[in-house]
N, C-alpha and C positions, 0 to 999 in steps of 0.2 A: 166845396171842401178843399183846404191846401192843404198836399200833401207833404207829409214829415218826410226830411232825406234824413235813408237810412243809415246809419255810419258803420266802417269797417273794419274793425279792430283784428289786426293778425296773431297778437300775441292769444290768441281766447285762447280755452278749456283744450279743445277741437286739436289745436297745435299741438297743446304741449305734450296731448295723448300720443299723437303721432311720431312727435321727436323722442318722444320716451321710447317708443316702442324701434325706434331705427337705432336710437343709440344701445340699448338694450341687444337689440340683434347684431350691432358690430360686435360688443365684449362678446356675447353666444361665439361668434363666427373668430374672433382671434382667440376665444378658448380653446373653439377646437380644432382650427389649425393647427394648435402650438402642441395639444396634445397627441393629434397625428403625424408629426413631423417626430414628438419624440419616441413613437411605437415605430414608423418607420425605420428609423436610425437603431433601433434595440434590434428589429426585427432583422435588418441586412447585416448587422452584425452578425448574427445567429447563422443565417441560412450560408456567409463567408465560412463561417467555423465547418460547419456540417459540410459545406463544399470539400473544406481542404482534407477534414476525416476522411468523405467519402474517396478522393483523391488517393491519400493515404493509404485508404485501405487495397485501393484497387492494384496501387503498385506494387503491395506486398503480396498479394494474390498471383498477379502475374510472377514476380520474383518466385514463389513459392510452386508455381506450375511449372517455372523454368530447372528448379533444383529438382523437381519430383521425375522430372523427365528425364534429367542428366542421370540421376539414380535407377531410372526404371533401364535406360541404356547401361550403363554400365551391368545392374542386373542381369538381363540378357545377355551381356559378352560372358560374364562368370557362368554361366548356366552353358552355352556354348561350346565353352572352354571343356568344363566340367565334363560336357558330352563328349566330347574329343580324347579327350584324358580318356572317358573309360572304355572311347574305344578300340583305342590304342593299347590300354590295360590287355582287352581280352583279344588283339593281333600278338601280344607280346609272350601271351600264356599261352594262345594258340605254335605259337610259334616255338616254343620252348618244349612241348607237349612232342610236335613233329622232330624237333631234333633226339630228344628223349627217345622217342622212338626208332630215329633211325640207328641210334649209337647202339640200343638194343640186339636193332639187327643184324650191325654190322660184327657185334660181341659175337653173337649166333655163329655168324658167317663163318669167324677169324676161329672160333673152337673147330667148327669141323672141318679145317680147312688145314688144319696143324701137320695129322699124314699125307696131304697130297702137296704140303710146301717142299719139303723137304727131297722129294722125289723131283719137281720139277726143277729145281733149282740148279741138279745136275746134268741137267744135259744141255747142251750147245747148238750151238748153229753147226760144226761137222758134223755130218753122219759119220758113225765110230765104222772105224776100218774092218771090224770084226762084227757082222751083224749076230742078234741071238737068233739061234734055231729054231729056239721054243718059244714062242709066244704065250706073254703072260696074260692070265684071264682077266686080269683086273689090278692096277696102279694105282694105289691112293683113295681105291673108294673109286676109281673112274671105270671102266669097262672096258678093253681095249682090245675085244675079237671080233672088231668087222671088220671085214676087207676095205672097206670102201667107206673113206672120211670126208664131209663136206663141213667147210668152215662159215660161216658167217659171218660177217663181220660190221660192226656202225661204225660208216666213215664219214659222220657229224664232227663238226668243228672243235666241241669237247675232246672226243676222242681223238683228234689229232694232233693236241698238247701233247699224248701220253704218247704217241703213234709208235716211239723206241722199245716201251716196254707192252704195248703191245701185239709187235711184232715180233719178242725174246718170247713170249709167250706163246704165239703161233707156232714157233721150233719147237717151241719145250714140248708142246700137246704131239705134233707132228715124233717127236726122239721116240713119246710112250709109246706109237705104233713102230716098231723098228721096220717092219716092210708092209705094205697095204696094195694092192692089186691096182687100185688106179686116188685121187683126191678130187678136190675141186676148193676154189675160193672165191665166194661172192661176197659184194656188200649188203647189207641190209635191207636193199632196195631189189636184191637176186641178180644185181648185175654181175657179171663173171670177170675175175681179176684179169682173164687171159683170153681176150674174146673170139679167139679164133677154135677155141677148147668148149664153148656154150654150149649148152647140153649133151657135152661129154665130157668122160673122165681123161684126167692127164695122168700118165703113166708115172710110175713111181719109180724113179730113177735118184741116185746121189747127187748126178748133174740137174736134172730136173728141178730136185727140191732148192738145191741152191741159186737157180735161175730163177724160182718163181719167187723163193724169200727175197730178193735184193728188187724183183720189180713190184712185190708186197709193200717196202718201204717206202717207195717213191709214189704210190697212190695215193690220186688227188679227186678220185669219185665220193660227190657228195652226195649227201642222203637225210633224211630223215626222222634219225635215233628211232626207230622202230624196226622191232627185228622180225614183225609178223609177216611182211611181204618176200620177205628174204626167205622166209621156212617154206612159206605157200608155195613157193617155185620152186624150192629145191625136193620137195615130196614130189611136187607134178614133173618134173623134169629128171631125177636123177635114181630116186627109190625106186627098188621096185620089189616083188613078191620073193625071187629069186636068186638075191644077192645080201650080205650083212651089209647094214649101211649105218654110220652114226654123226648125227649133225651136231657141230661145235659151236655155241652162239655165243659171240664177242661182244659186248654191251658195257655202258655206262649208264645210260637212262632208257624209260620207253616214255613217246607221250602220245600215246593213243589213248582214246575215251575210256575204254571199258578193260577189263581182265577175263569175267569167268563166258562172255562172250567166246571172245577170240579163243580162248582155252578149249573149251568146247570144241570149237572152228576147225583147229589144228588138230587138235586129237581125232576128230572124225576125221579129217585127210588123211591122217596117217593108221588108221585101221582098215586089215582088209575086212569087207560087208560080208563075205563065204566065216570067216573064223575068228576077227576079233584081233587079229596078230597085229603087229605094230609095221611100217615098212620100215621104220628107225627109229634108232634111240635117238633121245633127242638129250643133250649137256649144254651147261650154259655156265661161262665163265664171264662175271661181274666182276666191273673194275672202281677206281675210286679216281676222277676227274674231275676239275674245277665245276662240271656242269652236275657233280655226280646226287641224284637221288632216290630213293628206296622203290621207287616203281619199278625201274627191272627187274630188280630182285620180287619183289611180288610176282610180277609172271612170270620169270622164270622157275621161282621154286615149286608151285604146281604144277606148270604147265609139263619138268623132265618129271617129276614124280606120277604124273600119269601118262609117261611115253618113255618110261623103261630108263630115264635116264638121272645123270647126277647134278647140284649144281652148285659150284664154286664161288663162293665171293674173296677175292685177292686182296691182303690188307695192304695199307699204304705203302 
């Protein structure tokens, strides 16, 4: 048998299926290219925008965190401030309160102080050529029958602004006794003006008095402005059971802790334990000094009022 050659036709059925289906799948494939290329493009538009919001907003947050702070500072300065102000408010009423009161006291002072100015003011630094016979029982509201006068005196740096008038005052108290059997003058501190004279009296003499006033003046012993150690010694040292004694306490300030302490303190030293009696009056003449405040005057005015004695406050 001859066999038939088969022929081979490219263009068949077979093909065209095929090329249908690849041309076919190029338009598929540039369709949708062309439609992801344009969601692309729409979409990085989109997320640029939202970028630069988010951008946006974030600077205005910071900005906003920045003014909240500046405000939160500055609040706390005013609040501060505010505290300051009212504490300063209630130093300034405190402080107005304290002066109120001392001008109070010093009113006090200056009323009962009207009869013994007038007496002091007369007498000098001579002792009068003529002395009195008779000894007065009492000058001014002062007491002036003990034999025997101890002064005390604060010789703090306060007190030695005024140290002239002072010392005019030392004479004056020293004129109300016109003769006294023996004196004494210490500071503050109990030291003795004349230390050769320490634990004893100096005689009362015209020449005397006028020696120990002029080296009164010239003293330079410092001290403490407290007049408690000065009394402590002059009770232990100079009072005793058997003689009038009256101690004179020269002051400006006190700055010791306490009052009805010390008060107490003193007043037991100066009772005898057998009967209650006093070994001295005790007088206390307050002055008015750049340093000068009402605490002297507090313990001084109970402290003569329960030791038999008077106490003076001297106006300016």
């Amino acid at each position: 048998m001859k066999l038939r050659k088969r022929e081979f036709d490219i263009f068949n059925l077979s093909f065209l299926d095929v090329i249908s289906c690849g041309f076919g799948a190029v338009v598929m494939l540039v369709l949708i290219s062309k439609t992801n290329d344009d969601v692309s493009i729409m979409g990085k538009g989109e997320v640029d925008g939202l970028l630069k919001t988010v951008i946006t907003l974030e600077n205005t947050i910071s900005e906003l965190k920045q003014i909240i702070k500046i405000q939160l500072s500055k609040s706390n300065q005013l609040s501060n401030e505010k505290r300051r102000l009212q504490t300063a408010s209630i130093q300034l009423e405190n402080k107005i309160q304290q002066q109120q009161d001392k001008q109070t006291s010093l009113t006090t002072d200056v009323q009962g102080l009207s009869l013994v100015q007038s007496t002091l003011k007369q007498a000098s630094i001579s002792t009068p050529k003529k002395a009195n016979t008779t000894r007065d029982e009492e000058v001014g509201g002062i007491p002036v029958d003990s034999d025997y006068v101890i002064f005390i005196v604060d010789t703090s740096g306060s007190m030695k602004q005024i140290w002239n008038r002072v010392s005019s005052e030392i004479i004056n108290v020293l004129n109300i006794h016109p003769e006294v059997k023996g004196f004494q003058i210490l500071n503050d501190m109990g030291t003795s003006l004349v230390s050769g004279y320490d634990g004893k009296w100096m005689p009362d003499t015209p020449r005397r008095r006028t020696s120990v006033i002029s080296l009164f003046s010239n003293w330079a012993e410092m001290s403490n402005s407290s007049p408690v150690e000065g009394i402590q010694i002059a009770l232990l040292k100079y009072a005793k059971p058997n003689i009038t004694t009256s101690i004179y306490v020269f002051g400006d300030d006190y700055t010791g802790a306490s009052y009805d302490p010390i008060i107490e303190k003193i007043t037991k030293q100066n009772s005898l334990a057998s009967s209650g009696k006093k070994l001295a009056k005790i007088h206390g003449i307050g002055f008015v000094s750049p340093g000068t405040t009402n605490r002297f005057g507090i313990l001084m005015r109970e402290l003569t009022k329960q030791n038999g004695g008077t106490f003076l406050a001297l106006p300016l």
